[in-house]
N, C-alpha and C positions, 0 to 999 in steps of 0.2 A: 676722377669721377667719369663712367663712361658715358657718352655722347647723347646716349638714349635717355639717359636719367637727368641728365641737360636739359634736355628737348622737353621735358615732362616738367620740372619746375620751371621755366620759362614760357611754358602754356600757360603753368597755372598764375605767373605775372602778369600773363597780359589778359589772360580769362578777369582779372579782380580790375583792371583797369577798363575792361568794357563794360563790366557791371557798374562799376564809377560813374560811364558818361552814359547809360543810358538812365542809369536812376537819376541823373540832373535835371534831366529829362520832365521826372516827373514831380522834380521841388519846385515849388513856384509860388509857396508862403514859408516863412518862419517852422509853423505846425507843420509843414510837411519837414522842415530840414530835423524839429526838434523833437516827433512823436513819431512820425508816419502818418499823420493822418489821423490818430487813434483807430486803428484796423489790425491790430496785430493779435490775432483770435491765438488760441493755446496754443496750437504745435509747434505755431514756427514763434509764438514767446519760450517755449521752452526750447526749442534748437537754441534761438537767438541768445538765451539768458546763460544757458548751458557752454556754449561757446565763448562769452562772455566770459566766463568766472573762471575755466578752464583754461588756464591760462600762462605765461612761461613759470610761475611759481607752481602752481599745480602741475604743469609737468617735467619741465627740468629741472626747478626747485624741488620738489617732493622727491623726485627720481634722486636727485643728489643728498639729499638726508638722507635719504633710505640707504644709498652709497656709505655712507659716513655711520649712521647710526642705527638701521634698522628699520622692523615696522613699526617703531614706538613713534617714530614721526608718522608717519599715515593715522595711530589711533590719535598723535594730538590735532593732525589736522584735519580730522572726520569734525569736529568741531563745525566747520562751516557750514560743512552741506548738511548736518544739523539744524544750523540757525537758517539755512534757506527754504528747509522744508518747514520750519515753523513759522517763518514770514509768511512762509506761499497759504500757509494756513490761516492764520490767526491777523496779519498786519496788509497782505498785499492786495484784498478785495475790499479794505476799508479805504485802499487811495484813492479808489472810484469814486468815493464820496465828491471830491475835490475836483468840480468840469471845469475845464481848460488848464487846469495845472499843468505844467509841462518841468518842474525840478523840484528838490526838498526843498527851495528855497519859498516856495510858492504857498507849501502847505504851514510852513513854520510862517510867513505873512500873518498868513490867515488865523493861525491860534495867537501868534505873538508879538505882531506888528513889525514896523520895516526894518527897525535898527536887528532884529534877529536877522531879517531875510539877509541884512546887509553882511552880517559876519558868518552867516551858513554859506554864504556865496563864496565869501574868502575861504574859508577853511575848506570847503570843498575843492574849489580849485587848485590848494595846496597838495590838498591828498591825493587829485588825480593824477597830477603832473609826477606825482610821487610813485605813484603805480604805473604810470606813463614808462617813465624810467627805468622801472623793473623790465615791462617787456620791452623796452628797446633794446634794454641789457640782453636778453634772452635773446632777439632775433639775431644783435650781432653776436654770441657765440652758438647759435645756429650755424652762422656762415663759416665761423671762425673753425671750428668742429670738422662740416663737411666739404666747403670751396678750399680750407687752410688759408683763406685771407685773411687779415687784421681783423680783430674785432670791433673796431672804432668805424672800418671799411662796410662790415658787414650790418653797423647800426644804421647808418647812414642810408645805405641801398636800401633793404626792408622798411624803414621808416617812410624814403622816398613815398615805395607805392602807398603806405598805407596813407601817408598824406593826402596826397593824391584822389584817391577813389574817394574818403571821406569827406573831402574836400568840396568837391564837385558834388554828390550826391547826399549829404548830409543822415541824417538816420534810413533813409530809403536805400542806400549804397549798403550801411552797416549792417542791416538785418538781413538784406538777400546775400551778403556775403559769409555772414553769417551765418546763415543754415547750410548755404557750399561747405563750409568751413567744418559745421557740426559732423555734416555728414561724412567727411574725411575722416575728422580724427575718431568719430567713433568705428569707422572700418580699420583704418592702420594700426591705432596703438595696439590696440589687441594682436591686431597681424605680430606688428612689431617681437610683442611678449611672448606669442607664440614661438615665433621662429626664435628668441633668444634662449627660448627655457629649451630649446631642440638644439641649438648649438652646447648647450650646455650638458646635456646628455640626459634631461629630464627632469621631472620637480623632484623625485628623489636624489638626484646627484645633485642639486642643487642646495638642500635642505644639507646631504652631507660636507657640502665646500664650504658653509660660510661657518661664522660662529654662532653658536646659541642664542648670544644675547639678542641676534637681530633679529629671534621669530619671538621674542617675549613684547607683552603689552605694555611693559616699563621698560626696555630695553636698561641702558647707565644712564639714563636720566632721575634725579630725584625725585620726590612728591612735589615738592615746591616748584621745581624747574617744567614740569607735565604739568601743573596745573594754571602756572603761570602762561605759559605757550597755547595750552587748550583756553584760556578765556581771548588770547589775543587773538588767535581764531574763531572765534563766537561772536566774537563781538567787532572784530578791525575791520570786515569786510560786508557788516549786516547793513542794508537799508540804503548804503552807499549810490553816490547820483545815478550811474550807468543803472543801477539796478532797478534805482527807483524811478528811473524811467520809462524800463522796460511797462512796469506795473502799471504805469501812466500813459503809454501807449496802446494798453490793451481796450476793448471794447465795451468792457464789461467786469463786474466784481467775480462771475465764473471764469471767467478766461482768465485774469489774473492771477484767482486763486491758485488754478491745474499748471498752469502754465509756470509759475514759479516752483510750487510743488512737486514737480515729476521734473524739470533741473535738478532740484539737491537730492533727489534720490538717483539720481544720474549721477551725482558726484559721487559716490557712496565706491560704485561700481571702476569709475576712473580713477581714482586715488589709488586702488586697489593694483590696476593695470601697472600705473607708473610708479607707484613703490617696489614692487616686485620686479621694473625694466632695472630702477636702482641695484638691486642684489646682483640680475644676472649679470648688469654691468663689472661690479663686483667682482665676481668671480670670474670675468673672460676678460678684463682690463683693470687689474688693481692700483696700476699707478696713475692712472690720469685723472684729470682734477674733479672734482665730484660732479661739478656743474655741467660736465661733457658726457656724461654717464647713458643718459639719451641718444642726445646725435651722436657720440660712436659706434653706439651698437647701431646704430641706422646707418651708418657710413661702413662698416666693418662686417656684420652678418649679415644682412640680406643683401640677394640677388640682384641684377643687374637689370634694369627695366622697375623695381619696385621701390630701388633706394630713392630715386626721384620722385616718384608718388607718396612717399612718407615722409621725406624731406618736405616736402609741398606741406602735408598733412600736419610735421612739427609745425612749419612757418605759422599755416592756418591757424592752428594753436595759440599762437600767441600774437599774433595780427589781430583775432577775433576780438582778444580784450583790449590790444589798443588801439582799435580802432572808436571801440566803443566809451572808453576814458575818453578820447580825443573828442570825440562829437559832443559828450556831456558836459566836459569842462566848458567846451563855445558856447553853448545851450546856457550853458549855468553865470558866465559872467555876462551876456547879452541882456540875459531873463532879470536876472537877481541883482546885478551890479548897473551896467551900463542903463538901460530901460526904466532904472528903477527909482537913480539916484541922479543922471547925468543926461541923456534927454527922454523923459516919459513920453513926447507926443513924438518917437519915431516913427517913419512910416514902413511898413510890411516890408517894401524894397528894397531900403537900406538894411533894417534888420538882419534879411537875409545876406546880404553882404558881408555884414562887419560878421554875424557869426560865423562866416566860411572863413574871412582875413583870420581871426581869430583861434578855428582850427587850426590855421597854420601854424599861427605864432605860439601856440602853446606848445604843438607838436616840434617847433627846434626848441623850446625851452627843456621839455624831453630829452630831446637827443645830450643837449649837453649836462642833463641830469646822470645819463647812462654812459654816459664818458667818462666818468668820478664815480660812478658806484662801483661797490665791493665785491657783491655776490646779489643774487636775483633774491635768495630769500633776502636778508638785511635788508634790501630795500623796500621788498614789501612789509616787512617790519615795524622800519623805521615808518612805512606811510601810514599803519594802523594806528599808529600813536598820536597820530594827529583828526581821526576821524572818531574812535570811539567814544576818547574822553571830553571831547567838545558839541556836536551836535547831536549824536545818538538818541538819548537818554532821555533829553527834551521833544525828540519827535517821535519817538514811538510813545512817550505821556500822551502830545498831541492826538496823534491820532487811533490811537487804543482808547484811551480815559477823556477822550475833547478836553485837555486841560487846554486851558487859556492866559495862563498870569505870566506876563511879557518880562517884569522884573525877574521870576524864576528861571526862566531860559536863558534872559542875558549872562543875567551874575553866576548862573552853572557854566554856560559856556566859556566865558572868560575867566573864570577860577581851574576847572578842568585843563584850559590847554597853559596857564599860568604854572599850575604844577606840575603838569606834565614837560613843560619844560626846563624847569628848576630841576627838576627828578634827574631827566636824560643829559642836561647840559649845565648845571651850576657848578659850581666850585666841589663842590661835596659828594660824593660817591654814595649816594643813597639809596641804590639798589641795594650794594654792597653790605650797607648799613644795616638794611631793614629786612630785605632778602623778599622786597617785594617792584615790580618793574613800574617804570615811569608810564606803561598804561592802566595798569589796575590801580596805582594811585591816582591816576588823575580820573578815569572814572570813579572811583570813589569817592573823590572830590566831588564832582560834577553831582550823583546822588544826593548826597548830604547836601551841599548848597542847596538843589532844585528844591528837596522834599523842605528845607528849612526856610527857606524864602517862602513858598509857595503858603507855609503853613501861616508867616509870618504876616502875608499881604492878604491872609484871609481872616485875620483879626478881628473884631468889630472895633469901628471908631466911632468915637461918641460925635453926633452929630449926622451919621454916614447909613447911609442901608446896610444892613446886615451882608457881611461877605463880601462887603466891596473892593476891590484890588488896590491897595495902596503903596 
């Protein structure tokens, strides 16, 4: 790598590290480490949320199916920025309702009392550590891709900084890195795709180098295999804590609303970018591993002074979302777990402490999460499996329909992630069996329990006021 493209991601290292200590700067309660302040008006929610979501699955995951499979992965994973453009509509200006909320765990309280708050806390924490892992995974074959250092080498280092800045500046760090971050990748990937589809000798030579089946909307995927992939995309990544803090950090039910809504139309547009970087990779590097499809052509076709600025711009990429897993998961065991169950009368000060320790400790729990995974998607996979089927369901009733019946949420959450782990990990191959995945049964689990409970505790008993919750 030439010198110059050194000097330029090694700016943009220590550029994230001064944003770090001067936003420590300005934490100096809990709400500032866990919201901003609640100040985070549209634009820079939607850089922030957009950068967020945008992420090593979204870009060197997508890039790498599209490698492997076509755009039939981009139509199943258009799935999200679907469901985020329906949040930003319909779900993300009703969380305003909810003053001083700062996690789902806060608003599930509120409808369903503490023993919910207490296992949204856990299962959240699961899934972020889960997604946590994914982009560490991504950062270190960033490194691994463009430095050719180890990839365990390359988790490690990237992780460092993003420790680091989050660490010290807690969501005020996140969000102004964050919109650095947006503004990167929305100038390079495009660059990127440009200059690749020009190496390639243009979108018509492009269209004639690959095969057919990569420009169809089923590509060799089934019905059942597309439709199965398109709900765990609808639903594995909806409402999730970073997200639902975004929405909780904002001002207002307008600024929520726009602010989520114009990210998933954002997605729309980037998915587009990096399933199409997948093909040219394709076609200008067919034997290397699907997951490198990105950083090669960033390492291989552009110039010399730019591969450093968009190397920078992958990192950004996928820093943006773990930085923001990172902060949410502290947020979320301080808020929901620690605070809640083990000492309520902490004071502001400590608070803020244990939540910073805690960024830490989750973020090596990470790393050694992303030293044993497989591939970037798989893992974000494997983490949707644990978020839809278990809190989902119950908090968008919550706060769409104000349900309130605490027995409903518990017994769906803990039947949903019951099956969903019988489904993914029992003795018995029940995918295989049924030709249906251990998330859609276990959200449909969780459905059926809620709506049957819910119907059950609203019985009338003799003796009782009508509709009383039993």
């Amino acid at each position: 790598m030439h010198p110059l493209d050194l000097a330029g991601l090694a700016f943009y290292f220590v550029l994230l590290i001064v944003i770090g200590y001067l936003s420590s700067r300005r934490v100096k309660t809990s709400e500032d480490f866990a919201v901003a302040g609640n100040r985070i008006t549209w634009p820079i929610l939607f850089a922030t949320l957009a950068a967020s979501f945008l992420g090593g699955g979204a870009s060197m995951g997508r890039a790498g199916k599209s490698f492997t499979d076509g755009y039939v992965f981009m139509f199943v994973a258009a799935a999200f920025p679907i469901a985020t453009v329906l949040t930003g509509l319909y779900v993300a200006p009703k969380l305003k309702r909810y003053v001083g909320a700062h996690t789902v765990g806060d608003v599930m309280a509120h409808h369903y009392g503490a023993p919910s708050r207490l296992f949204t806390g856990l299962f959240s924490m699961i899934y972020c550590i889960g997604i946590l892992g994914a982009q560490a995974l991504a950062i270190g074959t960033v490194f691994n891709a463009i430095l050719g250092v180890e990839v365990s080498t390359g988790i490690l280092l990237g992780m460092a900084v993003v420790l680091l800045y989050s660490t010290l500046g807690g969501m005020w760090a996140v969000i102004q890195t964050d919109v650095l971050q947006f503004l990167m990748l929305a100038l390079f990937v495009p660059l990127t795709l440009l200059i690749g589809v020009q190496q390639v000798g243009g979108a018509e030579a492009l269209i004639e180098r690959l095969p057919e089946a990569h420009f169809s909307i089923m590509g060799d995927y089934s019905v059942g295999l597309f439709v199965s992939l398109f709900i765990a995309y609808l639903l594995g990544e909806t409402l999730v804590p970073p997200y639902t803090q975004r929405a909780l950090a904002a001002p207002d039910a307008r600024n929520a609303k726009w602010g989520y809504s114009l990210a998933g139309g954002f997605g729309f547009l980037f998915y587009f970018c990096t399933a199409t970087i997948g093909l040219v990779a394709l076609v200008l590097f067919p034997d290397i591993s699907p997951d490198r499809a990105l950083p090669e052509l960033v390492r291989t076709a552009l110039p010399v002074g730019i591969t450093g600025l968009v190397l920078a711009a992958l990192l950004a990429v996928v820093m943006s979302t773990a930085d923001s897993y990172l902060n949410s998961s502290a947020v979320v065991f301080v808020r929901d777990i620690y605070q809640s169950f083990i000492d309520p009368d902490v004071d502001e000060r400590k608070r803020l402490w244990i939540e910073r320790g805690v960024n830490l400790g989750i973020g090596i729990g990470a790393v050694l999460f992303a030293l044993y995974a497989t591939s970037i998607i798989d893992a974000l996979l494997l983490s949707y499996a644990l978020w839809a089927p278990t809190v989902l369901i119950p908090f968008v009733a919550a706060v769409v329909w104000d349900l309130n019946c605490k027995r409903a949420a518990l017994a769906a959450m803990l039947a949903g992630a019951l099956v969903t782990i019988v489904w993914k990990w029992g003795p018995l191959d029940l995918q295989a069996l049924t030709g249906m995945t251990a998330l859609i049964a276990g959200v449909l689990t969780n459905i059926v329990v809620f709506v049957g409970v819910y119907r059950l505790a609203r019985v009338p008993i003799p003796g009782a006021a009508l509709g009383e919750e039993r």
